[in-house]
C-alpha positions as CSV (number, residue, x, y, z in Angstrom):
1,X,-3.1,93.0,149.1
2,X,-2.6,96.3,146.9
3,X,-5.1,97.8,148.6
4,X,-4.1,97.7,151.7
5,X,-3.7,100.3,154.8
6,X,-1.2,101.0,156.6
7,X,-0.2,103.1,159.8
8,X,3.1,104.8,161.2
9,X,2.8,106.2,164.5
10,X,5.8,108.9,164.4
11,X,7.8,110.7,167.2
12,X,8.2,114.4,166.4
13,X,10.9,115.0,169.3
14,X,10.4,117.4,172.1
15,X,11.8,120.8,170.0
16,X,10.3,122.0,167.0
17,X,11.9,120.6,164.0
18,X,14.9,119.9,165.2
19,X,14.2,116.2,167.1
20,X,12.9,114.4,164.0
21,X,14.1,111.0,162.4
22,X,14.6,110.6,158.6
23,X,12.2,108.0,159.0
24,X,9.8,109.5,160.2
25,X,10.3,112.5,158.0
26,X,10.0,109.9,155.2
27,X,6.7,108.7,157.1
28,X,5.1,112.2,157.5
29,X,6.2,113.1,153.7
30,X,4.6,109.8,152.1
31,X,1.3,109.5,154.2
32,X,-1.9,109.8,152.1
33,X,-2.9,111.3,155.6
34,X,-1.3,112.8,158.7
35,X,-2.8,113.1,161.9
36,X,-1.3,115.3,164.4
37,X,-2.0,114.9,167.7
38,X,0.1,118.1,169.4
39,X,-1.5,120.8,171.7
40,X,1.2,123.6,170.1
41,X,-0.4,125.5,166.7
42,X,3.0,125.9,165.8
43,X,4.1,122.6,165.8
44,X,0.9,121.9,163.7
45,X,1.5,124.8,161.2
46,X,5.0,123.0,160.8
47,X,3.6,119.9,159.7
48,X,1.0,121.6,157.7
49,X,4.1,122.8,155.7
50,X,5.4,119.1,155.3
51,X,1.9,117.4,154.0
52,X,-1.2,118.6,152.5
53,X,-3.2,117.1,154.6
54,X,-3.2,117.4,158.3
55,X,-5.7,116.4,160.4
56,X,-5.3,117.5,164.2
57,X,-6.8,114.7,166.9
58,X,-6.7,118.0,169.4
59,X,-10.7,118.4,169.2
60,X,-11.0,115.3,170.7
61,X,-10.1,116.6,174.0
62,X,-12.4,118.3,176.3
63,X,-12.8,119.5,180.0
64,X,-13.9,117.1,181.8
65,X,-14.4,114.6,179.3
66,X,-12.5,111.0,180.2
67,X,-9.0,110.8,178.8
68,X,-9.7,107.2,178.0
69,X,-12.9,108.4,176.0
70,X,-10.6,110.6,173.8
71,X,-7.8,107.8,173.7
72,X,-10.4,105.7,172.5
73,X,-12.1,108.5,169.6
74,X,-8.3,109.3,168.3
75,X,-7.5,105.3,167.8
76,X,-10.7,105.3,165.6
77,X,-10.3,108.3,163.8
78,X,-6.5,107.4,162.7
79,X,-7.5,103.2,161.9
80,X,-10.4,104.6,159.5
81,X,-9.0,105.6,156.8
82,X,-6.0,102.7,157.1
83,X,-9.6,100.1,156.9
84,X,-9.7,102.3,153.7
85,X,-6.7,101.0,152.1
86,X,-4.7,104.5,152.9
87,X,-1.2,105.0,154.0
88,X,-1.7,107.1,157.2
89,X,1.0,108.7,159.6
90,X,0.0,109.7,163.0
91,X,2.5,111.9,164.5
92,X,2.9,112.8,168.3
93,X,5.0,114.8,170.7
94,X,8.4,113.4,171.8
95,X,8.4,109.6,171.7
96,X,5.1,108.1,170.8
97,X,5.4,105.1,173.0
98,X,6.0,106.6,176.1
99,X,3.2,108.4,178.3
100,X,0.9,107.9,175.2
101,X,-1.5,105.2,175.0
102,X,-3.6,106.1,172.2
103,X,-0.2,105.1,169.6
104,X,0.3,102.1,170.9
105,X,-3.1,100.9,171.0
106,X,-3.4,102.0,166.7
107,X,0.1,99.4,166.5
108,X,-1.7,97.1,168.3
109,X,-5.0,97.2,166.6
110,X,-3.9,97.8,163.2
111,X,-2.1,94.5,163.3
112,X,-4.8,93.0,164.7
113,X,-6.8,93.3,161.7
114,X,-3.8,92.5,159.3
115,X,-2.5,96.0,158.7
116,X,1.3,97.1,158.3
117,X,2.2,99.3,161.3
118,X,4.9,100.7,163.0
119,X,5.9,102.9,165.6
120,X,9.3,105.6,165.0
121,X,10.7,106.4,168.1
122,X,11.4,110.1,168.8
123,X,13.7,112.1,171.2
124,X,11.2,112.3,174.1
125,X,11.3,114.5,177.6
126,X,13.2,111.6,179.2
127,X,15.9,111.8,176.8
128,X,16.0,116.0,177.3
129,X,15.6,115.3,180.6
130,X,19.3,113.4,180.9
131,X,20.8,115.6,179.3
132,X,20.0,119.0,180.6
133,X,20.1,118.1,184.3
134,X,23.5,116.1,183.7
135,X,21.9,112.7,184.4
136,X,23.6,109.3,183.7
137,X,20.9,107.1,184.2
138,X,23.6,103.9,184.7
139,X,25.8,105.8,187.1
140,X,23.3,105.2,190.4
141,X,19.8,103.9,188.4
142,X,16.8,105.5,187.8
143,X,13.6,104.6,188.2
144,X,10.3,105.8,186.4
145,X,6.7,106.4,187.7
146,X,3.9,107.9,186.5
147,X,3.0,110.7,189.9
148,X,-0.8,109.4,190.6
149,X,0.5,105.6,189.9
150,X,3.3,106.3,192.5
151,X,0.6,107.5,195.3
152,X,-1.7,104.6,194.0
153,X,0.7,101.8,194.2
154,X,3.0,100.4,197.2
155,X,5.9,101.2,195.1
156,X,9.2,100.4,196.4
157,X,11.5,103.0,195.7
158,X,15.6,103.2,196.1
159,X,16.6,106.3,197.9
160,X,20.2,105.7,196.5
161,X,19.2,106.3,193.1
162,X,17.2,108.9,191.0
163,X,13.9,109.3,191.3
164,X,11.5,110.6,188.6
165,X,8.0,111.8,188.3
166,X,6.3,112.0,185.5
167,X,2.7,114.4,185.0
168,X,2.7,115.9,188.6
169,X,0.4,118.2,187.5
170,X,-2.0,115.9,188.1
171,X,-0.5,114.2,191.1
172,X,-4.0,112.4,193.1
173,X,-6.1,112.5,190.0
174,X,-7.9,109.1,189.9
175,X,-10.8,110.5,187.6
176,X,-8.8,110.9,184.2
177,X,-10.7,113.8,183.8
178,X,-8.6,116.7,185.0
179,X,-5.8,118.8,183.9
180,X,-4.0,120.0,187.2
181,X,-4.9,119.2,190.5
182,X,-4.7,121.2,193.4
183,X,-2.1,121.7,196.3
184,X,-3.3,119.5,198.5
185,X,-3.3,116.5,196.3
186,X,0.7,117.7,195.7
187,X,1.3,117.7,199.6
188,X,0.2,114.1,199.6
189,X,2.5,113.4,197.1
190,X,5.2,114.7,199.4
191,X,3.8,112.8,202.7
192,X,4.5,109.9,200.8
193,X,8.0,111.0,199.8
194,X,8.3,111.8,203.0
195,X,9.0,108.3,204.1
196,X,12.0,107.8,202.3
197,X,13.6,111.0,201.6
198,X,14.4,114.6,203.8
199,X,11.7,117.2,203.7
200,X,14.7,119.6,203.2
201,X,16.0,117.2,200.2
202,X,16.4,118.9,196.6
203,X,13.7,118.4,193.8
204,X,13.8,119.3,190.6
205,X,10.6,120.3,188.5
206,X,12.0,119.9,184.9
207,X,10.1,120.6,182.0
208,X,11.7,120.1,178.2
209,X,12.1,122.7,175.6
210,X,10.1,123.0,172.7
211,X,11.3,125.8,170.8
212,X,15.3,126.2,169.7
213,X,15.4,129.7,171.1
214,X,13.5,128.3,174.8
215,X,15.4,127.1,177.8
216,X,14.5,124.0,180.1
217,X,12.6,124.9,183.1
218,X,15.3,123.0,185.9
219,X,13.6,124.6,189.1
220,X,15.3,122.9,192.3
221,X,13.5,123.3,195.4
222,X,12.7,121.8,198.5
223,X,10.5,118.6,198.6
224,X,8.7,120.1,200.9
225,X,7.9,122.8,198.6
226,X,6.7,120.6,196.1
227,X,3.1,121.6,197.2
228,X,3.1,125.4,196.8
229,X,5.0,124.6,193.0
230,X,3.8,126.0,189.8
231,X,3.4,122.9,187.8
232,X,1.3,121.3,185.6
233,X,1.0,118.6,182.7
234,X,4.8,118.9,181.6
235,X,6.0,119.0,184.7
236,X,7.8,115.5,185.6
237,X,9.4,115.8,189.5
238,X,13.3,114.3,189.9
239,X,14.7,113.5,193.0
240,X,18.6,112.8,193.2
241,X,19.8,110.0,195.9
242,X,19.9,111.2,199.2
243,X,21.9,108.1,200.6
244,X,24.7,105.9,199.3
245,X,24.9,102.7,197.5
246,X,24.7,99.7,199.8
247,X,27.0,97.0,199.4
248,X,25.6,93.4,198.9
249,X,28.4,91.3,200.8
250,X,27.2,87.8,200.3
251,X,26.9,88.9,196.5
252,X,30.5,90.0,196.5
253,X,31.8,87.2,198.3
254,X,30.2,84.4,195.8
255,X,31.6,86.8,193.0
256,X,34.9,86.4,194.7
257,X,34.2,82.6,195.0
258,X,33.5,82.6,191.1
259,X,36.5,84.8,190.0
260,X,38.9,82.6,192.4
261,X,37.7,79.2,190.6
262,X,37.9,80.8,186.9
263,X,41.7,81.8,187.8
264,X,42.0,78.4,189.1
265,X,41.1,76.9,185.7
């Protein structure tokens, strides 16, 4: 159809200018629209200097009003105009498809109703995140959990491999209404932790960089703490290992069995 819409949900990277894709530089350049969901004025002053026409999604936050509410408003606002017949680029911070439901949800609807979309990944926190603190994420493993989902969930975790946090600022909130929650909250967050790692074990708040001429917050502390921490919606929590690797013998030995048969043949 010549008339029809279109959507590109772009990644702008974590630092200002310098984390973004030609692709979705060519996105944000050929969009009839943008919308620019970022909390930072400069970031959206930037893109006001790339395209005519920025719209920000930022209004549709508000204290106390349900994330999901706004999640919901932002999807609408963006898929409008592509029901129009428009080209439309919606750019976020980082990596829009991680910790960001509203992109994913304008992908998924837009092809729903027979759109063209796409999502451009971006350089996001985790990304900073291994590189800064010297992480190799295949050296021990890693594993990933939102902070509130963690103290939710019966999660297992691994103490012999890295363990990462993400929005501790709002560790405990269950209402998707708040933007930091209190100490308390954080000290159950560390009860919990409690049962597989040292009180005395190093943390790491880290938070990203957003301007070239910024450094990465990489506070170590404590776990225990964790509670009294200044933190809040950047903040993601990193524990290191604080035990070895364990050996899986039976694994080995029918390894062994296998490698002893294939030199056989």
């Amino acid at each position: 159809m010549a008339n029809q819409g279109s959507v590109a949900c772009v990644g702008l990277g974590m630092t200002l200018g310098a984390h973004l894709s030609p692709r979705a530089r060519s996105h944000l350049e050929h969009a009839d629209i943008v919308f620019a969901a970022v909390a930072d004025p400069l970031v959206e002053l930037w893109l006001q200097d790339v395209h005519p026409d920025v719209r920000s999604l930022q209004p549709h936050y508000a204290e106390g009003k349900s994330r999901h509410a706004t999640y919901r408003e932002m999807v609408a606002a963006v898929l409008a105009p592509v029901r129009e017949g428009r080209r439309v680029c919606a750019a976020f911070y980082g990596h829009p498809g991680v910790f960001a439901q509203a992109p994913h949800r304008i992908v998924e609807q837009a092809r729903a109703e027979g759109h063209a979309a796409v999502m451009e990944p971006g350089i996001s926190a985790e990304d900073c995140l291994y590189a800064d603190l010297g992480i190799d994420p295949g050296r021990y493993g890693c594993a990933h959990f939102e902070a509130s989902q963690f103290m939710l969930y019966r999660r297992v975790v691994d103490p012999s491999a890295y363990l990462v946090l993400w929005q501790v600022g709002i560790a405990g909130d269950r209402s998707c209404r708040r933007w930091s929650t209190d100490g308390a909250r954080r000290q159950l967050l560390v009860d919990r932790l409690a049962r597989d790692y040292p009180r005395d074990h190093e943390a790491i708040l880290y938070e990203a960089a957003t301007l070239a001429i910024a450094a990465p917050r990489m506070q170590r502390l404590a776990l225990a703490d964790l509670a009294a921490a200044d933190v809040d919606l950047r903040t993601t929590l990193v524990l290191p290992p604080c035990r070895p690797m364990q050996e899986d013998a039976e694994m080995i030995e029918a390894l062994q069995r296998l490698d002893s048969l294939s030199g056989a043949a």
